[in-house]
Each structure stands twice: as structure tokens, then as C-alpha cells.
N, C-alpha and C positions, 0 to 999 in steps of 0.2 A: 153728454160728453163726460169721461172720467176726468179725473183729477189729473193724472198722467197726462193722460192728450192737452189737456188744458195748459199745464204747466209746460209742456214743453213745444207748446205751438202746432200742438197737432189738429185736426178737424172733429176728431170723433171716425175717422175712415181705416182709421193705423197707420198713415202715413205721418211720417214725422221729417221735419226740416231739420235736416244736418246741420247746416249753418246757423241756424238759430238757438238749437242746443248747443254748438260748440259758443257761440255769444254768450247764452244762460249760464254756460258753464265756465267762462271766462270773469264774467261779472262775478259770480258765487266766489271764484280765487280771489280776485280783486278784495273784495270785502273781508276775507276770509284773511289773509294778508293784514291787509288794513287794521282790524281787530287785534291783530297777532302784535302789530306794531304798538298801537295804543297798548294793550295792556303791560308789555315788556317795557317801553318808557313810562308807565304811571310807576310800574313796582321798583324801577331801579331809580328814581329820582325821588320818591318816597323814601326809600330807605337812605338815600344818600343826602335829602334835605330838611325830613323831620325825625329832631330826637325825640321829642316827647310827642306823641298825640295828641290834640288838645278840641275843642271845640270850635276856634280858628286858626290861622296861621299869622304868623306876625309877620311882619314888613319881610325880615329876614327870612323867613321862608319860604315866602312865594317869590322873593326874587330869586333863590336856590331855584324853586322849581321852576319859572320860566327860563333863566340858565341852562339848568338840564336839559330843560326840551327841546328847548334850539342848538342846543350841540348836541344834543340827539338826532334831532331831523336832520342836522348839516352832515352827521357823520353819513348816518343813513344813506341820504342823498348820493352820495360823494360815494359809497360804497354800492348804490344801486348804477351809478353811471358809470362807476367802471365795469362791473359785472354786464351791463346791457352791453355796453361799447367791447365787451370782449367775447358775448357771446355773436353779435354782430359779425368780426374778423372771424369767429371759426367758419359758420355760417355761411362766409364769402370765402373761405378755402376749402369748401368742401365741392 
């Protein structure tokens, strides 16, 4: 079996599962996503919570950065449920 058939649920016959590619490839966004998020919250709560770089972080900065991230995530959140909930209503007017 190649790598291809393997990877995407197929036998080794060339028949390949739509459904399960379309899964594989939902997951890959998922993650892909996810990633995207983590690094754009590490670099803007970084620059916005450490002046100096140092070897640790002191009291005062790791409360900055757990700050940042939870109004990070809450904005996020709050801006992915409306996004969902509005693509929803098209969805149901179409």
C-alpha cells in the first residue's frame, strides 16, 4: 500500500473514502487553525507583557500573560460565535 492510500484511508485498490478525506482534512484545518491561534496570542502578549527578556519572568509578568490570554481566548470566542451564528442564518436563507 503507498503512503497516499494509507494516509487517506484508502486499501491499496485506488478507491479512496470521500468522507474520510473530507474528516482528514477537516482535522488538518482544525489544527492548522489552532496553531495559527497559539502563535498570534504568544507574540502579541509577549510583546505587550515582557519589556526586558530575561531568564524568568517575574510575578508581574506572568500575571500580564495569563491576562492576555484569557482576553485573548474570550475575545476570540465571542468573535468565533458570532461568526458561526452568522454564518448559520445565511445558510438558513439560502
Amino acid at each position: 500500500m503507498d503512503s497516499f492510500s494509507s494516509d487517506f484511508g484508502g486499501s491499496g485498490s485506488g478507491k479512496l473514502d470521500p468522507g474520510l478525506i473530507m474528516e482528514q482534512v477537516k482535522v488538518q484545518i482544525a489544527v492548522a487553525n489552532a496553531q495559527e491561534l497559539l502563535q498570534r496570542m504568544t507574540d502579541k502578549c509577549f510583546r505587550k507583557c515582557i519589556g526586558k527578556p530575561g531568564g524568568s519572568l517575574d510575578n508581574s509578568e506572568q500575571k500580564c500573560i495569563a491576562m492576555c490570554m484569557d482576553r485573548y481566548m474570550d475575545a476570540w470566542n465571542t468573535v468565533s460565535r458570532a461568526y458561526n451564528s452568522r454564518l448559520q442564518r445565511e445558510r438558513a436563507n439560502m
